[in-house]
C-alpha positions as CSV (number, residue, x, y, z in Angstrom):
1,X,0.0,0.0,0.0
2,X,1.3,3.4,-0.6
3,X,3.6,4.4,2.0
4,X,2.1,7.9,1.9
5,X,-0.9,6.7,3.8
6,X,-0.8,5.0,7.1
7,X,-1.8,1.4,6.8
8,X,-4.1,-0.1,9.1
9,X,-3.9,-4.0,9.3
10,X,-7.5,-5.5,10.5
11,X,-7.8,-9.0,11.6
12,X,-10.1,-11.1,9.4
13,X,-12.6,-13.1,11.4
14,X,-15.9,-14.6,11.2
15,X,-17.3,-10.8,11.6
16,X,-16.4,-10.0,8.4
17,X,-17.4,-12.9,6.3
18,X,-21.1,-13.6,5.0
19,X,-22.3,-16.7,2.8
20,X,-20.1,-19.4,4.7
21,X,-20.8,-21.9,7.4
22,X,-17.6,-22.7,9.1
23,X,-14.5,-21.4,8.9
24,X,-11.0,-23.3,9.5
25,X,-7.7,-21.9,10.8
26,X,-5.0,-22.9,8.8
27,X,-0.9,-22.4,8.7
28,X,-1.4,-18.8,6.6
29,X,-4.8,-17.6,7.8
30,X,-8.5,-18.3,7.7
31,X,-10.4,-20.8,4.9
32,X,-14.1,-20.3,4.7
33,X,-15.9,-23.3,4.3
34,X,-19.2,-24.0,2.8
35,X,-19.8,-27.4,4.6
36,X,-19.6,-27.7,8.8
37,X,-16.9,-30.1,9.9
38,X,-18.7,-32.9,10.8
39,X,-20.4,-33.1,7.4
40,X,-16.8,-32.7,5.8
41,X,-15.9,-35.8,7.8
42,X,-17.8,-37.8,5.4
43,X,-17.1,-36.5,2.4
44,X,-16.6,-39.1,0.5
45,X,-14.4,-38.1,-2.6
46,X,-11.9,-35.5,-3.6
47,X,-14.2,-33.4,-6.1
48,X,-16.8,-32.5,-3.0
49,X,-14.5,-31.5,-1.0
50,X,-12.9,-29.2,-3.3
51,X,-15.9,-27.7,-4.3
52,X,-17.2,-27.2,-1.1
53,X,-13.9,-25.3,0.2
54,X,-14.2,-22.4,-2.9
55,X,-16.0,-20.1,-1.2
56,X,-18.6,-19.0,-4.3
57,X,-21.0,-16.6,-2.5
58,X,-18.5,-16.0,0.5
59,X,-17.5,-12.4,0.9
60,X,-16.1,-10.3,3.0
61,X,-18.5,-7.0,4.8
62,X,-17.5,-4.3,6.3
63,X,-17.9,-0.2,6.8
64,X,-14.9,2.2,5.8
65,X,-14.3,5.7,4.6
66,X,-10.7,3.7,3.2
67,X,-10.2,5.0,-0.4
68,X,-7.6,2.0,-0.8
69,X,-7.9,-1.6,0.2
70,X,-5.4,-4.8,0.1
71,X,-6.7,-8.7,0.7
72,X,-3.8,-11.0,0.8
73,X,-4.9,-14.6,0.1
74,X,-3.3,-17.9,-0.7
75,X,-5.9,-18.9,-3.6
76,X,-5.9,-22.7,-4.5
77,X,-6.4,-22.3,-8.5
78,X,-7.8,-26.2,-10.2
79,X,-6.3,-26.9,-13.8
80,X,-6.9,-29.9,-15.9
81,X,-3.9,-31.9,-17.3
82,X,-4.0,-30.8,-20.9
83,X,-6.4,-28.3,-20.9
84,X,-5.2,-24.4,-21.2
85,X,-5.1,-23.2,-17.6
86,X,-8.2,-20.9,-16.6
87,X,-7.9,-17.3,-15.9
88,X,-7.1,-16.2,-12.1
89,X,-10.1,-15.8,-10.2
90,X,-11.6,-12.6,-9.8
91,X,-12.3,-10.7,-6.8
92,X,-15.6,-8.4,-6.9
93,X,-15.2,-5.6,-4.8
94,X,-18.8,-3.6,-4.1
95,X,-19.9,0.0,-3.0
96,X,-23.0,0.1,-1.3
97,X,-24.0,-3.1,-3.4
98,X,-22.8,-1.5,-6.7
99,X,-19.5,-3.3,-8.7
100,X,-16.9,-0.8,-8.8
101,X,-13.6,-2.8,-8.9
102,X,-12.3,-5.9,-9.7
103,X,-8.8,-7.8,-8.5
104,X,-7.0,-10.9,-9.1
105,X,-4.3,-12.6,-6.9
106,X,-1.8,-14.1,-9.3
107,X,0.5,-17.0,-7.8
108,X,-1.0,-19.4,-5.1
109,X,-0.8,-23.2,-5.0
110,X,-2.0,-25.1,-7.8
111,X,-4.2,-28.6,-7.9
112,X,-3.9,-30.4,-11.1
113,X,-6.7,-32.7,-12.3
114,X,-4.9,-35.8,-13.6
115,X,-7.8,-37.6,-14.5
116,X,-11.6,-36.3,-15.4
117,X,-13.5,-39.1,-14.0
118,X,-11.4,-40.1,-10.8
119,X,-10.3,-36.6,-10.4
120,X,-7.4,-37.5,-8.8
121,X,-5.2,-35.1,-8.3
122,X,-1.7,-33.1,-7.7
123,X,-1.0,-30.2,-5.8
124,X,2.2,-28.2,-6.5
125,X,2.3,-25.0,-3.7
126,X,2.9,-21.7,-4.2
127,X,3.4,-18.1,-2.6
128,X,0.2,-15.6,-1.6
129,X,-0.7,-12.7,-3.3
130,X,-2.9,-9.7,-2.6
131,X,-5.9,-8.5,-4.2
132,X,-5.2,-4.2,-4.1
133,X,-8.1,-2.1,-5.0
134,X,-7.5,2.0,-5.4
135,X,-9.2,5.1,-6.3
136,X,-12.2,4.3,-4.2
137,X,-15.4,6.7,-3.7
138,X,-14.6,8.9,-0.6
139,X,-16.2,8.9,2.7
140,X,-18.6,6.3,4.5
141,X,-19.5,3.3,2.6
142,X,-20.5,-0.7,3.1
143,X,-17.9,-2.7,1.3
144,X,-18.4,-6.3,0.1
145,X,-15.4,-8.3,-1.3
146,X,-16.4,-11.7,-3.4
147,X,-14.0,-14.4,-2.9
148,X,-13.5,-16.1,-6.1
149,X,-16.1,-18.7,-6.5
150,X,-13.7,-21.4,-8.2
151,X,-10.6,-21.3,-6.3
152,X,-10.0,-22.4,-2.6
153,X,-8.9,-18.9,-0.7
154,X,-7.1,-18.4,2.8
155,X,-7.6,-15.3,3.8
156,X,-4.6,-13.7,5.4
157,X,-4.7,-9.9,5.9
158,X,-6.8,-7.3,5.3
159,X,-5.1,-3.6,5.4
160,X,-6.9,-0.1,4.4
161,X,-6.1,3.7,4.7
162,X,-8.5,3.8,6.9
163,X,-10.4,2.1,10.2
164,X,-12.6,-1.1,9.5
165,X,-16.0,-1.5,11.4
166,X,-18.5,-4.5,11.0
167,X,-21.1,-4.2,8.6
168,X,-24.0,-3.0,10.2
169,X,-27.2,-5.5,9.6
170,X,-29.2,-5.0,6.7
171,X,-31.9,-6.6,7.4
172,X,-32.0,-8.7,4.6
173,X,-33.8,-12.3,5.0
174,X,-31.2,-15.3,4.5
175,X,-31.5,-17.5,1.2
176,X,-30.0,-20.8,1.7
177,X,-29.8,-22.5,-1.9
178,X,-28.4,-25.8,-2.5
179,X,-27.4,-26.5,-6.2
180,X,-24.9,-28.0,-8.4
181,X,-22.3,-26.9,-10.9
182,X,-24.6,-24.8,-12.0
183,X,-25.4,-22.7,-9.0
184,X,-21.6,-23.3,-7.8
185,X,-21.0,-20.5,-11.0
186,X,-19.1,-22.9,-13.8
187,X,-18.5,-20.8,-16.9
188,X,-19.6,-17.3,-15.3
189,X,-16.4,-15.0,-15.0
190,X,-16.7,-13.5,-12.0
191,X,-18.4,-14.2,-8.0
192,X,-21.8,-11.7,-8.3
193,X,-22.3,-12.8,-12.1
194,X,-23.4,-16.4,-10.9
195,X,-27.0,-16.9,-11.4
196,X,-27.4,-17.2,-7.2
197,X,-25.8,-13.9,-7.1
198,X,-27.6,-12.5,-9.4
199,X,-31.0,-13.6,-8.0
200,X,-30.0,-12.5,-4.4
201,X,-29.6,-9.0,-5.6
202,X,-32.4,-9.1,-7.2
203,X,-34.2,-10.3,-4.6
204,X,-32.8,-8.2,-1.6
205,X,-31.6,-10.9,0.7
206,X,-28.6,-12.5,1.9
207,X,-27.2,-15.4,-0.2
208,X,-25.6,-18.6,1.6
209,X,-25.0,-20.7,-1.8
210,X,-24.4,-24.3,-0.9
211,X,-24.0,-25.1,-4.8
212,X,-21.4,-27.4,-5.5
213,X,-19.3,-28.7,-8.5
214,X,-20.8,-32.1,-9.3
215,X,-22.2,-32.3,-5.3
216,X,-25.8,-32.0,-6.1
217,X,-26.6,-35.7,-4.9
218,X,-29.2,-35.4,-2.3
219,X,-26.1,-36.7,0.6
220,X,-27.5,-37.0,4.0
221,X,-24.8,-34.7,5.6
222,X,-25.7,-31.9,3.1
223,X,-29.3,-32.3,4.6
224,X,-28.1,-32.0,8.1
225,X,-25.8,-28.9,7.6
226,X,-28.7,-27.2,5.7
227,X,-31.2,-28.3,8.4
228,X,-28.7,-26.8,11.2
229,X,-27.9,-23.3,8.9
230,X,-30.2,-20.0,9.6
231,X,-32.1,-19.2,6.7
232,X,-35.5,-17.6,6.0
233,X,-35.6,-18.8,2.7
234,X,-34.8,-22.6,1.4
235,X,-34.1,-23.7,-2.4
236,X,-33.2,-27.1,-3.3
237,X,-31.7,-27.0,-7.2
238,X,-31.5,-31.5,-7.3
239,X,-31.6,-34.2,-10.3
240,X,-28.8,-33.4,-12.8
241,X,-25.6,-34.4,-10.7
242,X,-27.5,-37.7,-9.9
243,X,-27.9,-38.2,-13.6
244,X,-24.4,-36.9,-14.6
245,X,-23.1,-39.5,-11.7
246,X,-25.7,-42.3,-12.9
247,X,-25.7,-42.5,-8.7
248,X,-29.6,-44.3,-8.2
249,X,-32.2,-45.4,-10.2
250,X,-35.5,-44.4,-9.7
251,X,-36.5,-46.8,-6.6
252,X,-33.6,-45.2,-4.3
253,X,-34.0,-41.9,-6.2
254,X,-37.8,-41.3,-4.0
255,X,-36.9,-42.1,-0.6
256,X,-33.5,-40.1,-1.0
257,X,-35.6,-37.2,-2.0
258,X,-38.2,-37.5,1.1
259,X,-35.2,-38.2,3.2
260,X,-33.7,-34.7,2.3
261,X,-36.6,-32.7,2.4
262,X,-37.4,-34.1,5.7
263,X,-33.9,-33.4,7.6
264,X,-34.2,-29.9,6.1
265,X,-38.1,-29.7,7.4
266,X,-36.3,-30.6,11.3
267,X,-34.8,-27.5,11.2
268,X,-36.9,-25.2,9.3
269,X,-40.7,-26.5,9.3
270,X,-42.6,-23.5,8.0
271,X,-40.1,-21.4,6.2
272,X,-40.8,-21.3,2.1
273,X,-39.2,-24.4,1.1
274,X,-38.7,-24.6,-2.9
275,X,-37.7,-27.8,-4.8
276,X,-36.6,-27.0,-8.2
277,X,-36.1,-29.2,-11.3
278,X,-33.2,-29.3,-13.3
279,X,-32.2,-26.9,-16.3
280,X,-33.2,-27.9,-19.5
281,X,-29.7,-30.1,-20.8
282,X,-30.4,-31.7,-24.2
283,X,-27.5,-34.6,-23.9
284,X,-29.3,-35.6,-20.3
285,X,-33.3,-35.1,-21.0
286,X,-33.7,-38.6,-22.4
287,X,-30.5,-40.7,-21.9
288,X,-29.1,-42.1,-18.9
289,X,-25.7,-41.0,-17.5
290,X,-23.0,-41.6,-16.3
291,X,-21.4,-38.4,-18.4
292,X,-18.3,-38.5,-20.0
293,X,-16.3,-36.6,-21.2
294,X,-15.8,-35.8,-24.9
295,X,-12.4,-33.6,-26.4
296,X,-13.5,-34.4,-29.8
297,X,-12.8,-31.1,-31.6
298,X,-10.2,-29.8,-29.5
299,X,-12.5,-28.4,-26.9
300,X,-13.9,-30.1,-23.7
301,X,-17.7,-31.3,-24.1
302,X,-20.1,-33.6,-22.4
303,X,-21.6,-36.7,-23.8
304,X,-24.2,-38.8,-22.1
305,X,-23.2,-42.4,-22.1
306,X,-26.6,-44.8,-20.9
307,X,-28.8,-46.6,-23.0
308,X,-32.4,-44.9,-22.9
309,X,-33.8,-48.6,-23.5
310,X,-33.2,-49.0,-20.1
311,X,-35.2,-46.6,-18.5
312,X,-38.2,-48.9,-17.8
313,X,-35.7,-50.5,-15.5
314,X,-35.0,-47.4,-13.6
315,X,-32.7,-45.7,-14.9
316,X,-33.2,-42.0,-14.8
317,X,-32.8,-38.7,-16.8
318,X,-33.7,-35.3,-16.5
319,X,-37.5,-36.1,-17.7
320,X,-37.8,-39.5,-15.1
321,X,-37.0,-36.6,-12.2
322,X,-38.5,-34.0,-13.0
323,X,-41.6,-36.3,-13.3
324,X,-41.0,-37.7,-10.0
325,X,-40.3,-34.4,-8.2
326,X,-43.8,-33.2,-9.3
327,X,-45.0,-36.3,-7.5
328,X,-43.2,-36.2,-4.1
329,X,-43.7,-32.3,-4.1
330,X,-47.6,-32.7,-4.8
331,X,-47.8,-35.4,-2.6
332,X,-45.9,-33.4,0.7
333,X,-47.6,-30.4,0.1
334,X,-51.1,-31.7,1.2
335,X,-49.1,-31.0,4.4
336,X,-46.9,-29.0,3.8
337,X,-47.8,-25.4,2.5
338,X,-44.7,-23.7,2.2
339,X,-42.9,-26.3,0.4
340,X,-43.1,-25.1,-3.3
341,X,-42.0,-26.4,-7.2
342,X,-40.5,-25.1,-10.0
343,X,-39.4,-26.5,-13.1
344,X,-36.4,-25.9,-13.8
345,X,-36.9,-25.3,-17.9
346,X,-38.9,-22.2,-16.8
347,X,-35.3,-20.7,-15.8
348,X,-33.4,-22.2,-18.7
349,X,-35.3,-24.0,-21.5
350,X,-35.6,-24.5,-25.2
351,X,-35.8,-21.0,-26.4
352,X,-33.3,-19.9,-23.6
353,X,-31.0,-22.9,-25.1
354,X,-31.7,-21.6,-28.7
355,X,-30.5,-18.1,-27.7
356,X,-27.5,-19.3,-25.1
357,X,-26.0,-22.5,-26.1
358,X,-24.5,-24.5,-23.4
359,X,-20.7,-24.4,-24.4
360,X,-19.7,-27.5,-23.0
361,X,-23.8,-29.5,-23.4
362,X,-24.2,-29.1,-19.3
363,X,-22.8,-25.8,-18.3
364,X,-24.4,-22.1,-19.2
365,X,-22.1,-19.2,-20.6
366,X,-22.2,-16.0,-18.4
367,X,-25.6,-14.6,-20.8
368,X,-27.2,-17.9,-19.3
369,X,-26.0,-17.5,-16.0
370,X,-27.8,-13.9,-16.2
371,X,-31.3,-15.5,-17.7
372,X,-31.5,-18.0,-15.2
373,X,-30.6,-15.5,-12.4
374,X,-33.1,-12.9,-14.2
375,X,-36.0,-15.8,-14.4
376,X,-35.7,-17.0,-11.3
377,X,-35.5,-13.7,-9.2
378,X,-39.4,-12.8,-10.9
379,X,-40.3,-16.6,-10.6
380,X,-39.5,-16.8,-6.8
381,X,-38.9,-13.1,-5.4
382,X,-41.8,-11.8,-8.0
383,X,-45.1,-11.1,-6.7
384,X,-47.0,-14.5,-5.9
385,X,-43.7,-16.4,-6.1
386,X,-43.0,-18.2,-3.0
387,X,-40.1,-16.1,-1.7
388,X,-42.1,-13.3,-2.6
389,X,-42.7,-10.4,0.3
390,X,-46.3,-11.2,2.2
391,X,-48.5,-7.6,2.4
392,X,-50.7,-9.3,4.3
């Protein structure tokens, strides 16, 4: 920072985070996490708990009249053996909920995919950076910082030209949205361009996103950390990572469903409660998983590898659950009024898909990120939608 200034070093803790669950203390600093430690005890594979540990939706809050502001951070950055390595993550810095900077933390350690399906792994380590942001607006303002939502970030120091206090409370209600790759943010550039993001500020409330990477498969332990999390508002974005996985058929695929809703219900029984359907995703709609994938071309694709012949004997795709999601949702809501449905193709569907084409058949480019975020703040925050504000 310049030395002209005087620098003022603030601690970060747990005051200045939103959008995380637990945090861990590590060697250089603090790690947010978006799973509670017992729950990451039975993780069961490497790709969860990667996913889970890159903080999309965490940020930093605070108050400052600081015109200048450094983060340093360790950032864990995932590349794929072969592939061209991504761009550094980005770091959105906002001014009274308005974008007005952007940073990126070059260096950090580096995980490298070795293989797609296993996705095994090596980690090579590397030094922190900091993410500096200058030539901000004068006087008092609420700051947010977005972590970058696909790389792993210890947070290390925060410094300013001026005193840090805790962001004061907003008000806002608490969304609590499980998801998969999707709602984690693949293929959107940037932390408040993810379609959850989006949404949220659309919306007015707080966003906790527990979407993750390939995670989306209805695990007990996600259950129980969304059952024990505040929230005023619940979303549960399931189907496609149980497809992609080819993880049940359609006997297990009921039960697991009921068994979710009903650890969430333990915790929260009359808050809104909305089950959506997967995206529309033309390799998955009528053919089974498990997904593989495709570098025919020269660029990384998805292709669906199950037979659709065997669907009478259970196997499922997008179509068998969102079929069977209409079933268990109608069938709970005889008691349960606040638990609500949505089909998914309402927030991307055929003419969306038409207009934005998945890049890779599974994932949406940033202009679908923004339609599903668009459609889903007036399909659930709209008036009559279920997180919609009473004026009763």
């Amino acid at each position: 920072m310049n030395s002209e200034h005087n620098t003022i070093t603030t601690p970060v803790t747990t005051d200045l985070l939103r959008g995380f669950l637990d945090v861990e203390t590590t060697a250089h600093g603090l790690l947010p996490h978006r799973l509670p430690a017992r729950a990451r005890r039975q993780i069961p594979d490497d790709q969860l708990a990667v996913a889970e540990a890159q903080p999309s939706g965490v940020r930093l809050a605070f108050r400052t009249r600081a015109t200048t502001i450094e983060l340093d951070t360790l950032p864990t950055k995932r590349v794929y053996r072969g592939l061209p390595a991504p761009a550094d993550g980005v770091y959105d810095l906002l001014v009274d909920g308005r974008l007005v900077a952007q940073a990126t933390v070059t260096g950090g350690n580096v995980r490298t995919i070795t293989d797609m399906v296993t996705q095994s792994s090596e980690l090579s380590e590397g030094p922190a950076g900091t993410a500096r942001f200058a030539g901000l607006p004068a006087g008092d303002k609420d700051i947010e910082i977005w972590l970058p939502h696909t790389e792993i970030t210890e947070l290390i120091a925060l410094r300013t030209d001026a005193p840090v206090e805790r962001a004061p409370d907003n008000g806002r209600r608490v969304w609590l949205h499980h998801g998969s790759s999707v709602s984690h943010g693949s293929n959107a550039t940037h932390p408040t361009a993810i379609w959850p993001a989006l949404a949220a500020a659309r919306g007015g409330v707080e966003l906790v996103n527990m979407g993750f990477g390939g995670g989306a498969l209805l695990d007990p332990f996600t259950a129980r950390a969304m059952r024990d999390a505040p929230a005023d508002l619940i979303s549960v974005k399931v189907g496609i990572n149980v497809v992609n996985a080819d993880a049940m058929r359609l006997r297990a695929f009921g039960p697991a469903v009921h068994g979710f809703l009903d650890t969430i219900r333990e915790g929260h029984p009359t808050e809104p409660l909305l089950v959506v359907s997967p995206v529309l995703c033309p390799v998955q709609e009528d053919t089974p998983g498990p997904l593989a994938p495709d570098f025919d071309g020269g660029t990384l694709r998805f292709k669906a590898t199950g037979d659709p012949a065997e669907i009478a004997a259970g196997r499922l795709t997008l179509n068998v659950i969102r079929e069977e999601l209409v079933r268990i949702v109608e069938q709970r809501a005889a008691d349960d009024p606040n638990l609500y449905y949505l089909d998914g193709r309402d927030l991307y569907g055929e003419q969306d898909y038409a207009e934005f084409p998945l890049p890779d058949e599974v994932h949406p480019d940033p202009a679908g990120h923004r339609r599903i975020g668009e459609n889903f703040a007036r399909l659930a925050f709209g008036d009559g939608g279920p997180f919609g504000v009473s004026t009763g």
